[in-house]
LUMZA-170045 format. One record per residue (C-alpha): residue number from 1; residue in one letter; x, y, z. Coordinates in nm, 3 decimals. Each point is the difference from the previous one (the first is absolute). Example, Ala and Ser with C-alpha at 12.3 -4.5 7.8 and 13.67 -1.06 7.14 Angstrom:
# residues 2
k, r, px, py, pz
1, a, 1.230, -0.450, 0.780;
2, s, 0.137, 0.344, -0.066;
END
This chain:
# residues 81
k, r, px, py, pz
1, x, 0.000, 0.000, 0.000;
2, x, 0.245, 0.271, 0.091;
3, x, 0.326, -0.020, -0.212;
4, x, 0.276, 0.155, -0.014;
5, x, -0.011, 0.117, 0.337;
6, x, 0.339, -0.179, 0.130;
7, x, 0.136, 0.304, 0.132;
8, x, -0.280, 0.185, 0.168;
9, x, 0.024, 0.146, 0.315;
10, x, -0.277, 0.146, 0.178;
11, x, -0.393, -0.066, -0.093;
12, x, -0.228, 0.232, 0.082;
13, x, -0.338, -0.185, -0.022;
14, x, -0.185, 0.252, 0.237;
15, x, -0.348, 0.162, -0.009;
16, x, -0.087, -0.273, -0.261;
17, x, -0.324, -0.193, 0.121;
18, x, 0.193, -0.341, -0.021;
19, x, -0.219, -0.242, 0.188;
20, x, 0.301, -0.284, -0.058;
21, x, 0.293, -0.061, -0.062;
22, x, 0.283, -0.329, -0.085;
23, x, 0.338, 0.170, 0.035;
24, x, 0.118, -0.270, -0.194;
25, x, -0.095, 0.158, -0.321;
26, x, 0.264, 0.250, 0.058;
27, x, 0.290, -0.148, -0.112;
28, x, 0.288, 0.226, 0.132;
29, x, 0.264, -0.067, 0.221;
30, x, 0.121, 0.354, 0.031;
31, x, -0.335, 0.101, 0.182;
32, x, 0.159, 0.222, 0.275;
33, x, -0.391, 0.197, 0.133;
34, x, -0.359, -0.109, -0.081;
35, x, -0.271, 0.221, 0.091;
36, x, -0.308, -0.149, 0.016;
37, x, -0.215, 0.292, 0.207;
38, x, -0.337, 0.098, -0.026;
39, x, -0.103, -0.267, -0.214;
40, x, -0.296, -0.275, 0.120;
41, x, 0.206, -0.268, -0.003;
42, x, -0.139, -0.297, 0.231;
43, x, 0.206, -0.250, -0.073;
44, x, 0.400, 0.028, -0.125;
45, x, 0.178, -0.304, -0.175;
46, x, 0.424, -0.067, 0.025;
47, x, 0.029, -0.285, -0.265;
48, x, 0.315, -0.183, -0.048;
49, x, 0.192, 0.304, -0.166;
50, x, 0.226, 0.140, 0.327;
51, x, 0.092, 0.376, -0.020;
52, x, 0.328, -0.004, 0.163;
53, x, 0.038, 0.379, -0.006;
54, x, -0.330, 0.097, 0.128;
55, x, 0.056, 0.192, 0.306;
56, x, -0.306, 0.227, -0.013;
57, x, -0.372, -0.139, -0.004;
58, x, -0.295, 0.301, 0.023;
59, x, -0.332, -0.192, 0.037;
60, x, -0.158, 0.272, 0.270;
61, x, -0.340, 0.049, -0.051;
62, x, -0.157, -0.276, -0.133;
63, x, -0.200, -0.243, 0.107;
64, x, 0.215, -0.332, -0.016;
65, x, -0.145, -0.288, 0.173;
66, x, 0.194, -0.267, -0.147;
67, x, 0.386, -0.040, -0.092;
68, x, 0.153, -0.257, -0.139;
69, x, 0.379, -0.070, -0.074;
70, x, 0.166, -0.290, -0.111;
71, x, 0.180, -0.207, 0.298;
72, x, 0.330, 0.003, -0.175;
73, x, -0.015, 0.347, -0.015;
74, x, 0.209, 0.254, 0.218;
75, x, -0.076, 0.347, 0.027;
76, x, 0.155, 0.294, 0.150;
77, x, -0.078, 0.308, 0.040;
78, x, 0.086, 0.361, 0.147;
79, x, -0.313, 0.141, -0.037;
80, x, -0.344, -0.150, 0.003;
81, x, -0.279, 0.235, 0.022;
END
């Protein structure tokens, strides 16, 4: 779905109405900040695609009930609003 986006940074994906969203359609392993705010996400997918570089995840102000990540899967972060 997205290519061409090997070197991408930081994705802005706020103020959007998403309502879902599988992370592992963003194939990217130079994510560094995803901002995910003030969206109506309920549920958030982490498929088997790791995002080694992530160190920023924005997901304030929405309505997530349900996460789900992949158990072989490590993520760390310095912020996570």
């Amino acid at each position: 779905m997205f290519r061409g986006i090997s070197r991408l940074q930081y994705l802005d994906l706020a103020h959007n109405k998403l309502v879902a969203l599988d992370l592992g359609l963003v194939s990217t392993r130079a994510l560094r900040h995803l901002d995910l705010a003030h969206n109506l996400l309920a549920r958030v997918q982490v498929g088997d695609r790791p995002f080694p570089r992530l160190r920023s995840l924005n997901m304030s102000h929405n309505a997530v009930t349900k996460y789900t990540v992949d158990p072989n899967i490590r993520l760390t972060f310095k912020s996570l609003e």
